[in-house]
Wavefront OBJ file of the C-alpha trace (Angstrom):
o trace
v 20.404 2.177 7.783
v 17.737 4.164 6.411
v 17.571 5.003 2.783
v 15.285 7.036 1.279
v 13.727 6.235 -2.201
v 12.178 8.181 -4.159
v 9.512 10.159 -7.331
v 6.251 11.716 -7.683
v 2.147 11.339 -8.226
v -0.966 12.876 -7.193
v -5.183 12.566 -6.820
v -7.940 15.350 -6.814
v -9.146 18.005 -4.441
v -7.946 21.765 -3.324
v -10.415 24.317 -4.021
v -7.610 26.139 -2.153
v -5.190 25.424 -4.956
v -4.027 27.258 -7.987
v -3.539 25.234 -11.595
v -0.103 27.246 -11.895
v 1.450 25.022 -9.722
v 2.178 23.515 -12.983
v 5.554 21.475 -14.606
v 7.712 23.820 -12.292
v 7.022 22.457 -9.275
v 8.166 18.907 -10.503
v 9.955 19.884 -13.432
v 13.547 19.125 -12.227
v 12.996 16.169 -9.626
v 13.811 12.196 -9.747
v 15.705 9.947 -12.279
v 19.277 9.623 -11.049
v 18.632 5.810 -11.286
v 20.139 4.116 -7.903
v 22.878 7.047 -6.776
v 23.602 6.385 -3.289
v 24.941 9.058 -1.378
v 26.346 7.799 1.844
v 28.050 9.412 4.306
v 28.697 9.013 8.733
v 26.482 10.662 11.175
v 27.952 9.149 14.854
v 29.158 6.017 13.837
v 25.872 4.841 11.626
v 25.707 4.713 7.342
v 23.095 6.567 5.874
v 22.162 5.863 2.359
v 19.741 8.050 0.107
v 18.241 6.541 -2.916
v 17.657 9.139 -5.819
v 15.715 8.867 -8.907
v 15.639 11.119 -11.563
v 12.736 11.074 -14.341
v 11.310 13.498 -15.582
v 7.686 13.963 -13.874
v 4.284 14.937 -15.806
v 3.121 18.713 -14.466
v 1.867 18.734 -11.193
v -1.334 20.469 -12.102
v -3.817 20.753 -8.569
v -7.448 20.836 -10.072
v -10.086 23.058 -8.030
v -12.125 19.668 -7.683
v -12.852 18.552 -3.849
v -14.168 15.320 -2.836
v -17.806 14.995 -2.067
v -19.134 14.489 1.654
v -21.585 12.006 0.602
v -22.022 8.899 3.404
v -23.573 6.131 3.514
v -22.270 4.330 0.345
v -20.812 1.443 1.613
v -20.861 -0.663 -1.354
v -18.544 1.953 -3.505
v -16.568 4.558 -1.876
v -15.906 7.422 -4.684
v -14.106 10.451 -5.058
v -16.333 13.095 -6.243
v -16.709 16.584 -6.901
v -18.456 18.962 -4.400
v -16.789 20.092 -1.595
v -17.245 23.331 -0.114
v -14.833 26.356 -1.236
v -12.904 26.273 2.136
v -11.570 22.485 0.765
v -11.692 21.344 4.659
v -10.980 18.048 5.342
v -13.980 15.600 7.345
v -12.048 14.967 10.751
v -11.545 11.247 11.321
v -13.647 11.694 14.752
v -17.124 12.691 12.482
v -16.418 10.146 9.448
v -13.552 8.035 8.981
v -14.810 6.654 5.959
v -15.076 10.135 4.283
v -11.859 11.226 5.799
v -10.094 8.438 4.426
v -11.904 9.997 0.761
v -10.659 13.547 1.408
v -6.891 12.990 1.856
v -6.885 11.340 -1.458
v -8.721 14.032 -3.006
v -7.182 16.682 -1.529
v -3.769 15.320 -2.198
v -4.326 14.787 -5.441
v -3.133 10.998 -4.907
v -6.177 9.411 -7.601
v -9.165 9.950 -9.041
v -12.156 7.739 -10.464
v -12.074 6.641 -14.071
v -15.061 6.148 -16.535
v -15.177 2.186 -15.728
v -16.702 1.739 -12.397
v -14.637 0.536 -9.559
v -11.305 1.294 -11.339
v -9.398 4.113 -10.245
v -6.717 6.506 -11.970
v -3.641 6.868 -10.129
v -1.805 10.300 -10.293
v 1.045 11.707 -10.273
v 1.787 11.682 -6.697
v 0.688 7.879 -6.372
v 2.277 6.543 -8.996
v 5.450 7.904 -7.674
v 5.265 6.544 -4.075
v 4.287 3.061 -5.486
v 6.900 3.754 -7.799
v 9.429 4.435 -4.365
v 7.756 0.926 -3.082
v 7.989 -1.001 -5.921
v 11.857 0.293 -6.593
v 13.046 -1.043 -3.075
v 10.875 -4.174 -2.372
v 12.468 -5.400 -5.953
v 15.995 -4.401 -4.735
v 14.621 -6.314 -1.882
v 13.071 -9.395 -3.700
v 16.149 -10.021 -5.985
v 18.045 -10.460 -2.992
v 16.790 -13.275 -2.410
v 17.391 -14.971 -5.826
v 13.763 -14.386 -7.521
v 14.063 -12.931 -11.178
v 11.315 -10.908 -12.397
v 9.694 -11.639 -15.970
v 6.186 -10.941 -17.618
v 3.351 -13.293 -18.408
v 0.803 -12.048 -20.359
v -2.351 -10.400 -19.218
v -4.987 -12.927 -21.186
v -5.228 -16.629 -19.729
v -7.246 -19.536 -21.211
v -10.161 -19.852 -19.418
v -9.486 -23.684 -20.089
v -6.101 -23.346 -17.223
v -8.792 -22.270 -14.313
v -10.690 -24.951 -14.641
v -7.586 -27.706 -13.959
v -7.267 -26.455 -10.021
v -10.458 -26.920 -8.949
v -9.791 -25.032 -5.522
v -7.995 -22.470 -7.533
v -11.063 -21.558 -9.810
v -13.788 -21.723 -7.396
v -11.867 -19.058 -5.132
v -11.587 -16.551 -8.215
v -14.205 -17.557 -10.823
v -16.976 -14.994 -9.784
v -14.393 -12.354 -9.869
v -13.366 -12.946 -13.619
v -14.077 -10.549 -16.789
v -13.292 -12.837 -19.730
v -12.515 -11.650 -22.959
v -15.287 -13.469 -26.001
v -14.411 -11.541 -29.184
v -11.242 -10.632 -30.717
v -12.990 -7.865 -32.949
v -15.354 -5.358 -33.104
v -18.123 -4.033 -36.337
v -20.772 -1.443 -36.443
v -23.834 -2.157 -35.897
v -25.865 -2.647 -38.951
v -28.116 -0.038 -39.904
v -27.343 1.409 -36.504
v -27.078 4.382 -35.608
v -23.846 6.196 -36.881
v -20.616 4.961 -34.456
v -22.076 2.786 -32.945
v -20.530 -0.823 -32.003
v -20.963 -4.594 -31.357
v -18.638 -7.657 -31.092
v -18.628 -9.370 -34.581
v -19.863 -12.340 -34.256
v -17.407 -14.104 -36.952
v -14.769 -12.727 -34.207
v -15.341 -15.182 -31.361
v -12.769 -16.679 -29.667
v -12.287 -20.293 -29.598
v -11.692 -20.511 -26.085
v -12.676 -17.430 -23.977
v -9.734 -15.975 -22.258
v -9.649 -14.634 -18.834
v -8.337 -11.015 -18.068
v -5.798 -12.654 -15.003
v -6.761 -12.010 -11.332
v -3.388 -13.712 -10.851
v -0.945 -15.742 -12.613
v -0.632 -18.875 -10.669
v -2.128 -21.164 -13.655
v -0.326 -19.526 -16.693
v 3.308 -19.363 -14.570
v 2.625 -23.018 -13.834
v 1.880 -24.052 -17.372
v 5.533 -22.657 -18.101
v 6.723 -24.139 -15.290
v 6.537 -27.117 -16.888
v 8.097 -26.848 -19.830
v 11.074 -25.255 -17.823
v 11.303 -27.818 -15.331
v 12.721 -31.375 -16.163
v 15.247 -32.060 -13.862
v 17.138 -31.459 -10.295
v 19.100 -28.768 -11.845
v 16.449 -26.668 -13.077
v 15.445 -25.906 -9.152
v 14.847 -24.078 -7.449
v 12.918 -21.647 -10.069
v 12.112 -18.537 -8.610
v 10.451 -15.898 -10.761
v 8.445 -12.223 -10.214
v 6.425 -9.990 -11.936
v 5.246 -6.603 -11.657
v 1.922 -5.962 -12.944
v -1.672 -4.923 -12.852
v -4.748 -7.835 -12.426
v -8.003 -7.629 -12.376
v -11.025 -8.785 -10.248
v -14.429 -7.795 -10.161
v -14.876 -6.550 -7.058
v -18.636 -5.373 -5.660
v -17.622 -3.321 -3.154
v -14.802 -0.772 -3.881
v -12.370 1.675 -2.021
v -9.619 3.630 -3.578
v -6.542 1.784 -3.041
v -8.118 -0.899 -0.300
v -9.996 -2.716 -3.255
v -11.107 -1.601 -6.604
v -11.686 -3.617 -10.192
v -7.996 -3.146 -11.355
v -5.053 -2.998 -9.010
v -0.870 -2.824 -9.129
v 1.138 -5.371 -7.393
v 4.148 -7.858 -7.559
v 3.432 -11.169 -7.329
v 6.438 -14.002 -6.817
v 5.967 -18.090 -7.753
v 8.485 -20.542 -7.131
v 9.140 -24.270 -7.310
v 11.046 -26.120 -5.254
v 12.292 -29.895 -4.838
v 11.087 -30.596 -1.499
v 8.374 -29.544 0.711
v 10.474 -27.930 3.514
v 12.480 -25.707 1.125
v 8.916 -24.323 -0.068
v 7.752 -23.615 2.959
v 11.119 -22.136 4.030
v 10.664 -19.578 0.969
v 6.970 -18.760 1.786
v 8.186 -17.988 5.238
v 11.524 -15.686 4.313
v 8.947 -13.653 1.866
v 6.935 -13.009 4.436
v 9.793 -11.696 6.791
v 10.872 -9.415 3.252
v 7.328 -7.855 3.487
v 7.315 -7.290 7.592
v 10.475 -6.178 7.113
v 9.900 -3.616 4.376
v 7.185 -2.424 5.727
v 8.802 -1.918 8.961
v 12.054 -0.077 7.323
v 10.591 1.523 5.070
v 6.941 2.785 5.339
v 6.734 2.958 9.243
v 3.981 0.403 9.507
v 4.395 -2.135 12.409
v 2.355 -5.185 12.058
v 1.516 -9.018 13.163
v 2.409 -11.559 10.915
v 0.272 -15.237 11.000
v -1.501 -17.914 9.344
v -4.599 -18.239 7.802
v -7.432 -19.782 9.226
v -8.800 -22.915 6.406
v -11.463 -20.687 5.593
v -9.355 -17.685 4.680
v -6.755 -19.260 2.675
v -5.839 -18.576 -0.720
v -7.914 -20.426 -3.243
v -5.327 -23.547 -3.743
v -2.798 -23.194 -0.846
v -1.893 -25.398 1.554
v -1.101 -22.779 4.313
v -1.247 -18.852 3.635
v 0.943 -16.704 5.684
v -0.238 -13.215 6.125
v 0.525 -9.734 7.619
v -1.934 -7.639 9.504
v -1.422 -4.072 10.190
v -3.958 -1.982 12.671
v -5.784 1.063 10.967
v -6.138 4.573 13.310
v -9.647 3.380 13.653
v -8.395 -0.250 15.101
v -9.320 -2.097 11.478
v -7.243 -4.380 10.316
v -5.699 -4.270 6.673
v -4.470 -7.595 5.084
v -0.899 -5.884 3.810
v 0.646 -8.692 1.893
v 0.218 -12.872 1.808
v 2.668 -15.644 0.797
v 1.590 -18.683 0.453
v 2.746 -22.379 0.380
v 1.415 -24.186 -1.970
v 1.938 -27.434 -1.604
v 1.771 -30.098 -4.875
v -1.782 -28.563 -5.855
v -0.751 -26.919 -8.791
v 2.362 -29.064 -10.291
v -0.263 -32.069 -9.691
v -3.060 -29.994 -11.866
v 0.259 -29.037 -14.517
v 2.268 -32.001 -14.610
v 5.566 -30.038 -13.537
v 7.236 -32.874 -11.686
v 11.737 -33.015 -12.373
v 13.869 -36.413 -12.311
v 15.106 -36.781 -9.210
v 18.842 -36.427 -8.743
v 19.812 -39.762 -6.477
v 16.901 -41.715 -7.993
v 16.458 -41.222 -11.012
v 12.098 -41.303 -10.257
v 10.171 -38.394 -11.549
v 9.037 -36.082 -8.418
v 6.501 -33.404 -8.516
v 7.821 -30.034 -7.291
v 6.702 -28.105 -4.584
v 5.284 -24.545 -4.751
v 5.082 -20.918 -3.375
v 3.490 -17.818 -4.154
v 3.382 -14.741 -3.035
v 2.489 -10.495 -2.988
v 1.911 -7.295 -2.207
v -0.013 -4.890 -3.802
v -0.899 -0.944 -4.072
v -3.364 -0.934 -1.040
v -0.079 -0.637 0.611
v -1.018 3.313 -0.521
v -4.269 2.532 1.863
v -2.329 1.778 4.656
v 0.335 4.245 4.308
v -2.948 6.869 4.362
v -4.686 5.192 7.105
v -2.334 4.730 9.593
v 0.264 8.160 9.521
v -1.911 10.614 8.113
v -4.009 13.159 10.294
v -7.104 15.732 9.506
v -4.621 18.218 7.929
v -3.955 15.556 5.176
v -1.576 13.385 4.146
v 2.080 12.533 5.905
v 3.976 10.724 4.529
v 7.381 8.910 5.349
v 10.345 10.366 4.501
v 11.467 7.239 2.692
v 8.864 7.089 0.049
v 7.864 11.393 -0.214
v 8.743 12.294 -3.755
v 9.449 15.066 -1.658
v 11.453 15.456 1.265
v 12.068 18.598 2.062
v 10.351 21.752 0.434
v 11.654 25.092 0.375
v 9.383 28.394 0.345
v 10.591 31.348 0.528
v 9.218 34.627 2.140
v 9.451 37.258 -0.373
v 10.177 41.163 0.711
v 8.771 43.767 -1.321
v 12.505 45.117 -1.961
v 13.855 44.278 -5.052
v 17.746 43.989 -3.481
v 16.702 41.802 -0.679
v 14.418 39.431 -2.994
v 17.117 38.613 -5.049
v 18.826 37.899 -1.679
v 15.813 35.502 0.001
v 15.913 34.154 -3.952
v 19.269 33.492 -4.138
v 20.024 31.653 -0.456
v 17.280 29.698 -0.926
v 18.301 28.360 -4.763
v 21.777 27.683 -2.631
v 20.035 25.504 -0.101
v 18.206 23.417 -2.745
v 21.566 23.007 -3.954
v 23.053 21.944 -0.657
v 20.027 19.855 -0.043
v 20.566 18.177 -3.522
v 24.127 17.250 -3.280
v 23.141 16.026 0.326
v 21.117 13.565 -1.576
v 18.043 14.702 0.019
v 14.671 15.046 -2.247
v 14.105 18.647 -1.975
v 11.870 21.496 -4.288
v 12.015 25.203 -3.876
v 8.606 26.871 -4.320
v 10.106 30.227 -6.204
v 5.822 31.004 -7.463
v 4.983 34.496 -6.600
v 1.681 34.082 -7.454
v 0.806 32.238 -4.028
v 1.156 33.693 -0.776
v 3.782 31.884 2.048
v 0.106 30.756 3.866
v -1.366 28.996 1.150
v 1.897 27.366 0.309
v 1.971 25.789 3.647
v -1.254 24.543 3.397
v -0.693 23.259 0.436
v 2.309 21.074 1.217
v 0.625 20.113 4.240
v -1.835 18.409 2.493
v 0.536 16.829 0.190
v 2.278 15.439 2.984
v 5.718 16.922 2.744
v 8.238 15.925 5.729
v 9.665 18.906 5.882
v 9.455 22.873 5.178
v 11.947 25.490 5.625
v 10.750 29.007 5.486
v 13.446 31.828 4.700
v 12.662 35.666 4.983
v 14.847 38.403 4.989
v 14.927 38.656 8.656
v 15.875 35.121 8.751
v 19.233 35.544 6.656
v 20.047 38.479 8.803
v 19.857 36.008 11.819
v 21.920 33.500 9.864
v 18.873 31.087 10.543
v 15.489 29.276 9.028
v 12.490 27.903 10.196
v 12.197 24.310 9.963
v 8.895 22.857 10.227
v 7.574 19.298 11.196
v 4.642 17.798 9.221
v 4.146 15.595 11.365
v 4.270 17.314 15.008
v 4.028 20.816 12.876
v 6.394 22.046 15.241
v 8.670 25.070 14.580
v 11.902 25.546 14.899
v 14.709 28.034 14.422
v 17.695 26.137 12.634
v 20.963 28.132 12.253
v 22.604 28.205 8.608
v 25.731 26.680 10.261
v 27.853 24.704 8.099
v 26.430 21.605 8.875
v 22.967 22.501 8.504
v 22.312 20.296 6.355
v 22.965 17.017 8.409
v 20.737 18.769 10.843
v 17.769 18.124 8.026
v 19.273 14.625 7.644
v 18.694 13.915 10.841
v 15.283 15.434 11.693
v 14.394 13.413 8.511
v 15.199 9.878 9.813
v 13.972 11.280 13.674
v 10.800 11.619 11.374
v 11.031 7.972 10.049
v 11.537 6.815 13.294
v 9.009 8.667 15.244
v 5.991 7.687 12.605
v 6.826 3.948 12.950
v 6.893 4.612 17.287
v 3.875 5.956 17.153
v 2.299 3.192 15.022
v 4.134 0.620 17.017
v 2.105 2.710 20.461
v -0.934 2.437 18.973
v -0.906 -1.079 17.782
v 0.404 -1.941 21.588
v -2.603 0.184 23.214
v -5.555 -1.244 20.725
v -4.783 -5.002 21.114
v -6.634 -6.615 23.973
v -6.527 -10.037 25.446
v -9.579 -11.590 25.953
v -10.318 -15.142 27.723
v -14.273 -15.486 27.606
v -16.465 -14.258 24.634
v -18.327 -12.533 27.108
v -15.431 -10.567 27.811
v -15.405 -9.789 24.123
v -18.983 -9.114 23.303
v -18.791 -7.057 26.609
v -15.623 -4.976 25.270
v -17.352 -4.611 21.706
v -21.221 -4.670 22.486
v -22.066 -1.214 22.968
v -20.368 -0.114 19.807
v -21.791 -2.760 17.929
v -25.341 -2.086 18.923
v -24.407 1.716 17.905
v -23.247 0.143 14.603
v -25.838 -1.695 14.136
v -28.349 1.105 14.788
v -26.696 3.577 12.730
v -28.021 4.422 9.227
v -24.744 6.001 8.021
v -23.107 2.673 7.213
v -19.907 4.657 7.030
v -19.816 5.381 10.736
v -19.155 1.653 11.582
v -15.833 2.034 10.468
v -15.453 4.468 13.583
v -17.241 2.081 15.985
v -15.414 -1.210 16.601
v -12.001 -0.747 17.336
v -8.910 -3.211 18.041
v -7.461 -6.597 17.856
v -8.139 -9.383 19.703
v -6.231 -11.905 20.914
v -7.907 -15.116 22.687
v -7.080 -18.497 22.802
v -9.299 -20.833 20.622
v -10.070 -24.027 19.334
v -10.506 -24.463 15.340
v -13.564 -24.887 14.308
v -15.093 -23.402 11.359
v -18.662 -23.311 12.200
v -17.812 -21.189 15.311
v -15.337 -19.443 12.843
v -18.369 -18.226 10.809
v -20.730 -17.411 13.921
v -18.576 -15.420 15.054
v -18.059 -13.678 11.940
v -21.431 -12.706 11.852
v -22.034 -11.985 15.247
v -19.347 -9.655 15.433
v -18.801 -8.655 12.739
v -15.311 -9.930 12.909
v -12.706 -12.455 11.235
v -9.595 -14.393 12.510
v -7.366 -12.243 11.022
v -3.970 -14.485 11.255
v -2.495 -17.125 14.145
v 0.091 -14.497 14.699
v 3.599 -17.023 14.611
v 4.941 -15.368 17.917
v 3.074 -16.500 21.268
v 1.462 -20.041 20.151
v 3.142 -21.742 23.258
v 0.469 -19.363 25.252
v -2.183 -21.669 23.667
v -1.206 -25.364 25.554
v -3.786 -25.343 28.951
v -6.009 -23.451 27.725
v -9.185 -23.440 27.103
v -11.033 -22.194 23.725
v -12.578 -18.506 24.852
v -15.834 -19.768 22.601
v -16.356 -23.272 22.783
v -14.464 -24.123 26.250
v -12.750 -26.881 24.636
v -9.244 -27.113 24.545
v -7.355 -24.723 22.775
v -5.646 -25.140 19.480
v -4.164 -21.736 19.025
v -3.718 -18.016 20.083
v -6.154 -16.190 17.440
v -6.400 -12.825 16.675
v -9.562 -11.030 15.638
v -10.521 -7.736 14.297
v -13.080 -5.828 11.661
v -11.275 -5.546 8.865
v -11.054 -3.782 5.555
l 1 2 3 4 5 6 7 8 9 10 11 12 13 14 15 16 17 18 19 20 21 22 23 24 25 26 27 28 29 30 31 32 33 34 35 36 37 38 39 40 41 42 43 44 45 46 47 48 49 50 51 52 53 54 55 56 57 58 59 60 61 62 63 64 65 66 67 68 69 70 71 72 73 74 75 76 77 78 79 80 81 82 83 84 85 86 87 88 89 90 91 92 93 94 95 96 97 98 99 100 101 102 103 104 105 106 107 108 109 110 111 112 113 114 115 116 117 118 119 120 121 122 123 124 125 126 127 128 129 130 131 132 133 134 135 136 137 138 139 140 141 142 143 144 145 146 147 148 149 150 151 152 153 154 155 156 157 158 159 160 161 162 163 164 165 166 167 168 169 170 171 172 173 174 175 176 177 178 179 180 181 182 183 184 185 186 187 188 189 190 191 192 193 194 195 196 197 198 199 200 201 202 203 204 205 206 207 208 209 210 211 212 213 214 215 216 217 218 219 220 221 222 223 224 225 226 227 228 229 230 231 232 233 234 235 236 237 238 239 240 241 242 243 244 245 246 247 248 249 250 251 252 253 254 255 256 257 258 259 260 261 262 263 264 265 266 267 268 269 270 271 272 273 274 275 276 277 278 279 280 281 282 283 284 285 286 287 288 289 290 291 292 293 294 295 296 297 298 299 300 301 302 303 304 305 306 307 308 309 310 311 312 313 314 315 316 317 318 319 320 321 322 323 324 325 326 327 328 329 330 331 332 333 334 335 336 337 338 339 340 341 342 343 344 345 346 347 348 349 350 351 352 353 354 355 356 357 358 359 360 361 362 363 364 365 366 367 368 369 370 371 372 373 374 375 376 377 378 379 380 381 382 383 384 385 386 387 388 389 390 391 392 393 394 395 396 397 398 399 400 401 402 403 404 405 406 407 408 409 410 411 412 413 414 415 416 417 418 419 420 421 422 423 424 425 426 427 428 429 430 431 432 433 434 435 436 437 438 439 440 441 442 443 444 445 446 447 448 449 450 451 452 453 454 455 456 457 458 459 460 461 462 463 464 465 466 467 468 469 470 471 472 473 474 475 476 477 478 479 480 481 482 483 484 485 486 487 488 489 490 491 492 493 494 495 496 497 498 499 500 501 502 503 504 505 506 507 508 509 510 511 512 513 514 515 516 517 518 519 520 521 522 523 524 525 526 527 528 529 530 531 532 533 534 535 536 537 538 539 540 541 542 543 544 545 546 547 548 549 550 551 552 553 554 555 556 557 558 559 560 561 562 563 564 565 566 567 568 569 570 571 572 573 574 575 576 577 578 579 580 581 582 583 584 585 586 587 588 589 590 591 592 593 594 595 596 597
């Protein structure tokens, strides 16, 4: 069953673009909270989730993305493109490609504070279409969501010692409650008052693992309080070097689960079902196929006992950590106190923990692996909109009001079809640099009507993501005929993916046989000045079996430029007789590598 969620959100480009786009192209869509249409197409039950808020005016500003290269340490959006507004093909810069979809679909745009990144309209609604189903998804399985707060004692770091050496570099910390003017400064300007320290410095969270915990234990005193199972949606921040928009930036959006648990298995159980919610989800619902593993020791989260992660493959063979959960272990009811009286004997037990989340690079990878050099594409399930409608205007006053009319009764049809749907009425814009507009924007869908078309009892129906044309006829069932090229459109981004992911994993036995697979690109890589145009070098995972050993772990690393990204969970049986495609010594597991974002 494929539903399809919904709203709206947007980032900055389109010199092509005119600022009357305005409130009317969003004015009327999303807010019908949780209205399922269903209805039966050949035996299967479609559902469509519709939303119905009122969105912020869709204004496109006339501001393209810059085609500087060579920043590798913070990848910006910026403000000089050339008039045309075309996009850098993925074949000449990835990187810079990856910039210019953003831009040009207006998806975010950098902020004043460096490395943070304002997330538009059109963003913030397909987060807002992810975050709406993975919680449908996520209270399913008994979780609750709450709020902590977004300041934590700086003193609660410091009691999991594995915990705060993993995040302390990363950690702005709030001094002074209060600020004063200078004295005899110059006029407005400001310094923390020093009578306004803080006792204890708090810490702006990077995550909530050692405030949740401290609650934990005052809501945890016996058998029957467990299991306690708890989410939040919420931003966190980190201070991150090296920033991307989306991939990693200062401040970020995510959901992030914690639960405790009586015994050890029934932890790990949970770490392991969220992790089949998040291959799942992204599976059903944003097309992206990927392998799911462990975590090497040296890639684990900062306090877990085992971190399960998912990988998904880039179009340019990178790999993109898309979500973690994580098992805990004791560490943190140990550093908390949060142990419960057991129910046969009576003995006080410490619990047993999980943790886990995904978070708005999930935007990255949506870009990365469906979109093409014409812009963004977009599922069907999380475009704010599906289906857009432009009509082809005659000069005849008679037969506009005609074209007019049809096509307000087809957004109509559409509607009550539960499909997301807008009908660009502007006259203002000609039918060409509509289409190029919603191309960019990544629209599933457009049907084109013209006068000649409603004398043919027909439309044009056009594919985003083949942009193939065809003539539809307005029969009476035309509009399951959009249903259904919508979910062949789901289905077809998530076959390619799956292709690709197939083709660009390689088995390797020797690390000859890697270095020999990898070595010319590498020494191009490592020869090349534009930094950026490594990210088009390297491509592919690796699979080979090997030995654990961390010092050959970190070699590798930097001979290669590549990480164990997971001990994907299907195919560790291949492992036994082997030997270790490094070392030679007898292989512990199957291990896949890749460059990675």
């Amino acid at each position: 069953m494929l539903r399809f969620g919904l709203r709206m959100e947007q980032v900055e480009r389109g010199a092509f673009i005119s600022s009357s786009m305005g409130g009317s192209c969003l004015r009327r869509h999303w807010c019908e909270h949780l209205v399922k249409s269903e209805r039966l197409n050949g035996g299967r039950r479609l559902g469509f989730v519709r939303s119905c808020r009122p969105l912020a005016s869709w204004k496109l500003s006339a501001s393209p993305t810059s085609n500087r290269r060579g920043v590798h340490a913070t990848r910006r959006l910026s403000s000089d493109s050339n008039e045309s507004g075309a996009l850098t093909p993925r074949a000449v810069n990835y990187a810079q490609w990856y910039l210019d979809v953003i831009a040009a679909a207006q998806l975010a745009d950098t902020s004043p504070v460096k490395g943070t990144l304002v997330i538009r309209p059109l963003g913030w609604a397909i987060w807002e279409s992810m975050r709406d189903e993975l919680d449908r998804r996520i209270r399913r399985t008994g979780a609750q969501n709450v709020s902590f707060p977004l300041l934590i004692p700086q003193s609660f770091l410091s009691r999991e010692a594995e915990h705060v050496q993993g995040f302390a570099k990363e950690c702005a910390v709030v001094t002074h409650h209060r600020l004063r003017a200078v004295p005899d400064g110059a006029p407005g300007a400001l310094e923390p008052d020093p009578s306004a320290r803080l006792e204890e410095p708090l810490v702006v969270r990077p995550t909530s693992e050692t405030i949740v915990w401290h609650m934990f234990g005052k809501w945890i005193q016996s058998y029957r309080d467990l299991p306690l199972m708890v989410n939040q949606w919420c931003n966190v921040v980190r201070w991150e070097l090296r920033t991307r928009p989306f991939l990693r930036t200062l401040e970020f959006y995510w959901q992030e689960g914690h639960t405790a648990h009586a015994t050890a298995a029934e932890a790990n159980a949970k770490a392991r079902e969220m992790l089949e919610v998040y291959r799942s989800f992204l599976a059903e619902w944003l097309a992206i196929p990927a392998i799911i593993g462990t975590k090497t020791a040296s890639e684990r989260f900062a306090g877990a006992e085992e971190t399960f992660t998912i990988e998904a493959m880039m179009q340019n063979g990178w790999a993109l950590q898309s979500g973690t959960s994580h098992f805990l272990g004791q560490n943190f009811a140990r550093a908390f106190g949060v142990d419960y009286q057991g129910a046969e004997s009576g003995a006080r037990e410490l619990v047993w923990a999980t943790s886990w989340g995904v978070s708005t690079r999930l935007i990255g990878a949506l870009i990365m692996i469906h979109s093409d050099d014409n812009g963004l594409v977009l599922p069907p399930s999380v475009a704010p909109i599906q289906v857009v409608i432009v009509p082809i205007l005659p000069k005849d006053p008679t037969e506009k009001a005609e074209v007019l009319q049809r096509c307000q009764q087809m957004q109509e049809g559409l509607e009550r079809a539960g499909v997301r749907v807008h009908n660009d009425r502007r006259e203002n814009l000609r039918p060409g640099a509509k289409y190029f507009e919603w191309e960019r924007r990544g629209v599933p869908l457009r049907i084109e009507v013209g006068i000649r078309d409603l004398q043919n009892q027909a439309m044009v129906l056009v594919n985003r993501r083949t942009r193939s044309k065809e003539s539809l006829p307005l029969a009476s069932n035309w509009t399951e005929s959009i249903i259904a090229r919508l979910e062949e459109f789901q289905a077809g981004l998530l076959r390619a993916a799956e292709a690709f992911l197939q083709q660009h994993t390689h088995r390797v036995n020797t690390y000859d046989e890697l270095k020999s697979l990898i070595g010319a690109n590498l020494h191009a890589a490592a020869t090349e000045q534009d930094s950026s145009a490594d990210e088009q070098r390297v491509a592919g995972f690796y699979l080979a079996p090997w030995h654990d050993n961390a010092e050959n772990e970190a070699f590798i690393k930097q001979d290669c430029k590549m990480t164990i990204r997971c001990y994907p969970l299907d195919g560790q049986e291949e492992a036994q007789g082997k030997k270790c495609f490094y070392s030679g010594l007898p292989a512990t597991h199957m291990a896949l590598f890749a460059r990675s974002y």
